[in-house]
C-alpha positions as CSV (number, residue, x, y, z in Angstrom):
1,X,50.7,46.4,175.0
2,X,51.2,47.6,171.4
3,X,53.9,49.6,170.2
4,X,54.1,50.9,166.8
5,X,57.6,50.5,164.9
6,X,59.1,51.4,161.0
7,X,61.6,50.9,159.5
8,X,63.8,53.9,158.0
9,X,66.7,53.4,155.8
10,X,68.4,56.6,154.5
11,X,71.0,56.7,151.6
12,X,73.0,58.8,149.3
13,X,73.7,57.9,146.0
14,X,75.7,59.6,143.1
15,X,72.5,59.6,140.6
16,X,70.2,62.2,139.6
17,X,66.4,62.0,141.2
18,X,65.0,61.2,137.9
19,X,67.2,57.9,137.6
20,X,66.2,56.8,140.9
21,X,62.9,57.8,140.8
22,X,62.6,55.1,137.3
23,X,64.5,52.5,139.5
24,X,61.2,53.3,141.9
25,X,58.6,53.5,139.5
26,X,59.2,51.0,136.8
27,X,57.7,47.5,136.5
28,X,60.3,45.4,135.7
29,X,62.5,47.2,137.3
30,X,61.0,47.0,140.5
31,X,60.6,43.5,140.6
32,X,64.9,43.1,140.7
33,X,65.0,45.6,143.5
34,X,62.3,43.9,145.8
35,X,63.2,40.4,145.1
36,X,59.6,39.4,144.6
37,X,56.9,39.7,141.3
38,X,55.1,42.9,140.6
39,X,51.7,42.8,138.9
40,X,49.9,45.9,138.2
41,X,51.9,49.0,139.2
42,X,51.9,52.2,137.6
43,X,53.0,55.3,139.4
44,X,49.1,56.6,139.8
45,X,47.6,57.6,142.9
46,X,44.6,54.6,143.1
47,X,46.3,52.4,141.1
48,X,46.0,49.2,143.2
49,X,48.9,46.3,142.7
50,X,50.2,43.5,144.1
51,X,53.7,41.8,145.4
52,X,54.2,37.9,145.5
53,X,56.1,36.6,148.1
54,X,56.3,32.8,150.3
55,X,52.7,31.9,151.4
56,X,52.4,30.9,155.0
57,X,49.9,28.9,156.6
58,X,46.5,30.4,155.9
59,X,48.4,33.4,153.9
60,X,48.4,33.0,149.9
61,X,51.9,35.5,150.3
62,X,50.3,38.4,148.3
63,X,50.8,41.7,149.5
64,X,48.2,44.3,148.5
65,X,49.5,47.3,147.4
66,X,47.5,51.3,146.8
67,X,49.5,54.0,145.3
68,X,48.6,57.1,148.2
69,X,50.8,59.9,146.8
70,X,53.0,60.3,144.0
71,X,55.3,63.5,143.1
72,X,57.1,62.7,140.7
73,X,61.2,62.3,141.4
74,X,60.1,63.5,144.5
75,X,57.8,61.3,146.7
76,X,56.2,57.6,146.8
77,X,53.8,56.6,148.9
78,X,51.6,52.8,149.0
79,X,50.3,51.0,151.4
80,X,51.4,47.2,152.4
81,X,49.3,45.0,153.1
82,X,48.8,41.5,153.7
83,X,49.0,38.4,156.4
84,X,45.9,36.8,157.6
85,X,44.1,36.4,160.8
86,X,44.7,33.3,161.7
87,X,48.9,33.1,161.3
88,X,50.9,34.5,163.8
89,X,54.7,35.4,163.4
90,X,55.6,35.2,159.8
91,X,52.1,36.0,157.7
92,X,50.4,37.4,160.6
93,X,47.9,40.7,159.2
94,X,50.0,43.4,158.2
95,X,48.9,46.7,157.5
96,X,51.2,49.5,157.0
97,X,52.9,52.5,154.6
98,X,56.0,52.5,152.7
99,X,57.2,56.4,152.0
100,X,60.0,56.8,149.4
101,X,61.6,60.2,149.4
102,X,63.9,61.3,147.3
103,X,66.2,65.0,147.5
104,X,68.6,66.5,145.5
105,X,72.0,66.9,147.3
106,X,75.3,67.8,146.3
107,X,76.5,64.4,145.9
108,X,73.4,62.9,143.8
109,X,70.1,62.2,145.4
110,X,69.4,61.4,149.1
111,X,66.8,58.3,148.8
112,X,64.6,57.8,152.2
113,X,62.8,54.6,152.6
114,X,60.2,54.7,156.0
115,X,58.0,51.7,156.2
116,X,55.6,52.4,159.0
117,X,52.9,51.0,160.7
118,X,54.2,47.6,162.0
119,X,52.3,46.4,165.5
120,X,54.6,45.0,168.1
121,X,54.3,42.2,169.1
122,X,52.0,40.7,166.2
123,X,54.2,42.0,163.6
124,X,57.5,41.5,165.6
125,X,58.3,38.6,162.5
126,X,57.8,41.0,160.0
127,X,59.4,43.7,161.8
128,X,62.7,41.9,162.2
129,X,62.9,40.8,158.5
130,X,61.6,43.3,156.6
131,X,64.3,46.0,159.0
132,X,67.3,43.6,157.2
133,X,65.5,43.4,153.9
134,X,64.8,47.2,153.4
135,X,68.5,47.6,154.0
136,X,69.4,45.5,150.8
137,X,66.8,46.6,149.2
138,X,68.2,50.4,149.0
139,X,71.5,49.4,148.2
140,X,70.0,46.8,145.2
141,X,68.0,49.9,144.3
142,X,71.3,52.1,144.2
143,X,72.9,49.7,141.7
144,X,69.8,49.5,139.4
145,X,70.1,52.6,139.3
146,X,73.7,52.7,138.5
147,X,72.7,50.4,135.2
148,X,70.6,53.1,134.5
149,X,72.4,55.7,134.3
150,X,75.1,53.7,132.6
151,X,72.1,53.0,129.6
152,X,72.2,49.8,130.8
């Protein structure tokens, strides 16, 4: 039986939409926060782009990336995709949606990170790691931002 599962982490931090949303949205930027090379991205729906990660098996590690939606300081949405057929547990086929959502709230900007679409129990490896991994992601994203606003 299949059971779709994603992953939602939900933070406040003390900076304005428009310094998270670069945190979000930049190149280089993005590549501290994720842990993991960028190539390609631009804040454009279409704009197709790729993250590097450990290859597995019969999996070369890329992740293929499509920009769905973008409002700016608002809304992020790509798809995630990668794995291959023949792995199963860590590089098995993943296809899903990461939504970042950002509000403006009294104390700076709530930033809301769903990554959806994850198939138990083929993804169940991806799942578990990637629920821990979003987690530090946020907070890495927080302190980027920090820098930012700092004009660092």
């Amino acid at each position: 039986m299949n059971d779709t599962q994603e992953i939602v982490v939900d933070e406040v931090f003390p900076h304005t939409p428009e310094t998270i949303w670069k945190t979000i949205t930049t190149g280089d930027l993005i590549g501290r926060w994720i842990h993991m090379p960028t190539t390609g991205f631009q804040p454009v729906t279409g704009t197709r782009f790729t993250f590097q990660t450990t290859a597995a098996a019969a999996w070369d590690g890329v992740i293929h990336c499509e920009v769905l939606e973008v409002q700016p300081n608002e809304r992020l949405v790509y798809t995630w995709k990668g794995g291959h057929e023949g792995n199963v547990g860590y590089g098995a086929p993943l296809d899903t949606v990461v939504t970042f959502t950002l509000s403006r709230v009294q104390a700076g900007t709530r930033l809301r990170v769903v990554h959806a679409g994850f198939m138990l129990p083929k993804n169940d490896s991806a799942f578990r790691n990637m629920s821990g991994g979003w987690k530090k992601v946020v907070q890495t994203i927080g302190a980027i931002s920090a820098d930012q606003s700092q004009g660092g």
